[in-house]
C-alpha positions as CSV (number, residue, x, y, z in Angstrom):
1,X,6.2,-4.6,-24.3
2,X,5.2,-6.5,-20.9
3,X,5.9,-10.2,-21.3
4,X,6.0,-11.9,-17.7
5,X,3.6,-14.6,-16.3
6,X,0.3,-14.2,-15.6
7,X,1.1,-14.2,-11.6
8,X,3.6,-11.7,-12.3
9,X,0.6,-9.3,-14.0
10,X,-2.0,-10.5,-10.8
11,X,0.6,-9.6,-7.9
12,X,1.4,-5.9,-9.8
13,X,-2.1,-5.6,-9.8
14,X,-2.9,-6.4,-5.7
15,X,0.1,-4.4,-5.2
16,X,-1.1,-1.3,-7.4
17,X,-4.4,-1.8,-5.7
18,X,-3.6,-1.5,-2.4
19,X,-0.5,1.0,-2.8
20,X,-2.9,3.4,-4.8
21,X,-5.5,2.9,-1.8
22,X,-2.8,4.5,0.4
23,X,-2.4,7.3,-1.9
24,X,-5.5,8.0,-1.9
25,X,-6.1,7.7,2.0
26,X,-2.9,10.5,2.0
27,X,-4.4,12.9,-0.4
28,X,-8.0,12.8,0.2
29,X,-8.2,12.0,3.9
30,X,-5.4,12.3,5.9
31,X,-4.3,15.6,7.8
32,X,-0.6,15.1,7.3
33,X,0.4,18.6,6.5
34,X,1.9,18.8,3.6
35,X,-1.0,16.5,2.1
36,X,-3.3,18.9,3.8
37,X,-1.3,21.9,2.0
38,X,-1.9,20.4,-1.3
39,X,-5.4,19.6,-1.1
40,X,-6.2,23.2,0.3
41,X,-4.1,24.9,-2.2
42,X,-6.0,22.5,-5.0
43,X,-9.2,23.1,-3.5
44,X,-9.1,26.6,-2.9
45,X,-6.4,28.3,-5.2
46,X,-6.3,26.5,-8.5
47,X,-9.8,24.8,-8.8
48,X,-11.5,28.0,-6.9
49,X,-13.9,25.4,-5.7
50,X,-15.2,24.4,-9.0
51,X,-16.3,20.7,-10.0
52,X,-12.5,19.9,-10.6
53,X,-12.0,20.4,-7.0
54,X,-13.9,17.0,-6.4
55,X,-11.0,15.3,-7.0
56,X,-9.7,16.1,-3.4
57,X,-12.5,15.6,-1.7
58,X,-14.0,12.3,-3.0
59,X,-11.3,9.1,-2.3
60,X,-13.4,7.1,-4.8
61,X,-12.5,9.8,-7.7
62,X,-9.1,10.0,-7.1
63,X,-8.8,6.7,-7.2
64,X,-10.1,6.7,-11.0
65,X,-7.3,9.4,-11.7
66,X,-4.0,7.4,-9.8
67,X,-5.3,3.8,-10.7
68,X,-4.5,4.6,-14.6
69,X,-1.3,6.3,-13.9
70,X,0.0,3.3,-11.7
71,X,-0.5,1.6,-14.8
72,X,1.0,3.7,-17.3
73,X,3.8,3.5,-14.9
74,X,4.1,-0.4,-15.0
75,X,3.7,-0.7,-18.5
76,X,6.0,2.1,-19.6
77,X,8.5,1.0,-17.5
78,X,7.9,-2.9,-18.1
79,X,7.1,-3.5,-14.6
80,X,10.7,-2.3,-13.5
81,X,12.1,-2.7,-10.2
82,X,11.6,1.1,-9.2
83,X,7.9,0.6,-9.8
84,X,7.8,-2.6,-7.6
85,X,9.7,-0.8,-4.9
86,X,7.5,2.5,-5.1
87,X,4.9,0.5,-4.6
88,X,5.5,-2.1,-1.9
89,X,6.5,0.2,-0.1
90,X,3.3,2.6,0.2
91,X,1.4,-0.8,0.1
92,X,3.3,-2.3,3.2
93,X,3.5,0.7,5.2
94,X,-0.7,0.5,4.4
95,X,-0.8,-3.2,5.4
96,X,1.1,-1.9,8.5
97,X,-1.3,1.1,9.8
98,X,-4.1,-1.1,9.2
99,X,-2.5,-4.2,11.2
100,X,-2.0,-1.5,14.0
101,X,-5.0,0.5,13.8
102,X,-7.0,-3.0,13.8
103,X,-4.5,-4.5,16.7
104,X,-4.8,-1.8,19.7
105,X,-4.4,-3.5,23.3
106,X,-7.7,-2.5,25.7
C-alpha cells in the first residue's frame, strides 16, 4: 500500500516520534484540565485503579500503546496529508515548548 521513498518513510517516522512524545507528555504528565479529567476519570472510574490504570501514569507505557496507532494511521491512510498535518502540528508546537522552556532570559 505505502510506496514513497525511503526519506519519505524516515521523516514520518521523526515526525511520529516526536509528535507521539507530545501526546504522551499531555496525557501522562501534564495538568491541562481536560487531560487531567481524562486521566482521573481513567484512573479512578473505569480502571478502578487496577494494573490497566498504568497506562496513565507511566509516559514510557503509553508510548507503546500511541506509537502503534500512529502507525496504523500512516499506513491505512498511505501517509495522507491529514496524518502529516496532525502530526506536525503536535510535533512543532513540542519543538516550540521545548525551544522556550530551554530559552528563558535570567
Amino acid at each position: 500500500m505505502l510506496s514513497h521513498e525511503w526519506w519519505v518513510y524516515a521523516l514520518a517516522g521523526l515526525t511520529s516520534s516526536v509528535a507521539v512524545g507530545r501526546i504522551v507528555r499531555l496525557l501522562v504528565f501534564d495538568d491541562f484540565p481536560p487531560t487531567k479529567a481524562l486521566r482521573d476519570w481513567w484512573i479512578t472510574k473505569l480502571t478502578k485503579g487496577g494494573p490497566w490504570s498504568q497506562i496513565f501514569k507511566c509516559g514510557f507505557c503509553m508510548s507503546v500503546y500511541l506509537t502503534p496507532l500512529s502507525w496504523a494511521w500512516a499506513w491505512i491512510s498511505n501517509l495522507h496529508w491529514t496524518w502529516w498535518a496532525a502530526h506536525l502540528l503536535v510535533a512543532c508546537m513540542y519543538l516550540a515548548a521545548i525551544i522556550v522552556a530551554y530559552d528563558q532570559p535570567e
